[in-house]
Structures are given as structure tokens and as C-alpha cells.
C-alpha positions in Angstrom: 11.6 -84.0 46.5 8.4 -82.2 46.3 5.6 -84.5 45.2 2.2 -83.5 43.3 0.0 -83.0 46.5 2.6 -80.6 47.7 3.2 -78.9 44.5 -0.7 -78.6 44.0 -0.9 -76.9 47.6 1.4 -74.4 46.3 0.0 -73.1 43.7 -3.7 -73.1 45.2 -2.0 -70.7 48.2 0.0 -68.5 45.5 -3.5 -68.0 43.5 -5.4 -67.5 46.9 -2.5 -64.7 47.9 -1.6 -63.2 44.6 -5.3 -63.5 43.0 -5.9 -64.7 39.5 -5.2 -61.8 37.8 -2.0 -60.9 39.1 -0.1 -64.3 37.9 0.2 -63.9 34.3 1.1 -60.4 34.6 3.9 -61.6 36.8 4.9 -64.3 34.7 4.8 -61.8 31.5 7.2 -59.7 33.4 9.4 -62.3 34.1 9.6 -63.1 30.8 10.3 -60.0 29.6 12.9 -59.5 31.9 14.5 -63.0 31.1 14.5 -61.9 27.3 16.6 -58.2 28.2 18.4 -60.4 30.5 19.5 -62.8 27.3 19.9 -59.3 25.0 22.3 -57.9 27.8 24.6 -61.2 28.2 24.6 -61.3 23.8 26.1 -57.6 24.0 28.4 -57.8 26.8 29.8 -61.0 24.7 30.1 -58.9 21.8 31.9 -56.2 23.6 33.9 -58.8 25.3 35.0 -60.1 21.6 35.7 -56.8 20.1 38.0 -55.9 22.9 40.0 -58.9 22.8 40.2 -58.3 19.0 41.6 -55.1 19.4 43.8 -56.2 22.4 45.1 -58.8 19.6 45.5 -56.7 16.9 47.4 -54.3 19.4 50.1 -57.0 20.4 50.7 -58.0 17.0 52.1 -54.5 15.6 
């Protein structure tokens, strides 16, 4: 496991690399895309329920 002297190295090197003002733009677009990611899964479910609907309804006559 990675233990609090480790994890604190880490994140000094990411800020010394990726500078200060480039980590919460990069943490705003990974939220963003998490929340299309979410929004995407949601429709596909839908579709995926609609189709089996019809499938169902389609059997049944």
C-alpha cells in the first residue's frame, strides 16, 4: 500500500510538472467528462429498455 510520505511525494512532483494552474482545470474536465460519461450509460439503458419492450410486445402478438 502506498503510505502518506509516498502519497505526499506524488502530488508535490504532479504540481512541480503540471504547475498549479493546470490541476483544477484537469480535474474540472474530468469531471465533466465523468458527468457525460453517467448521461451516456442513463440513455443507452433507456434505449436498451425500450427495445426489449418492443421485442416483448412483438412476441406476444
Amino acid at each position: 500500500m502506498i503510505g502518506t510520505s509516498e502519497l505526499i511525494i506524488i502530488v508535490v512532483v504532479i504540481l512541480v510538472l503540471f504547475g498549479a494552474t493546470a490541476i483544477p482545470k484537469f480535474a474540472r474536465s474530468l469531471g465533466q467528462a465523468k458527468k457525460e460519461f453517467s448521461q451516456a450509460m442513463k440513455e443507452s439503458e433507456a434505449e436498451d429498455k425500450k427495445a426489449e419492450e418492443a421485442k416483448k410486445t412483438g412476441e406476444s402478438k
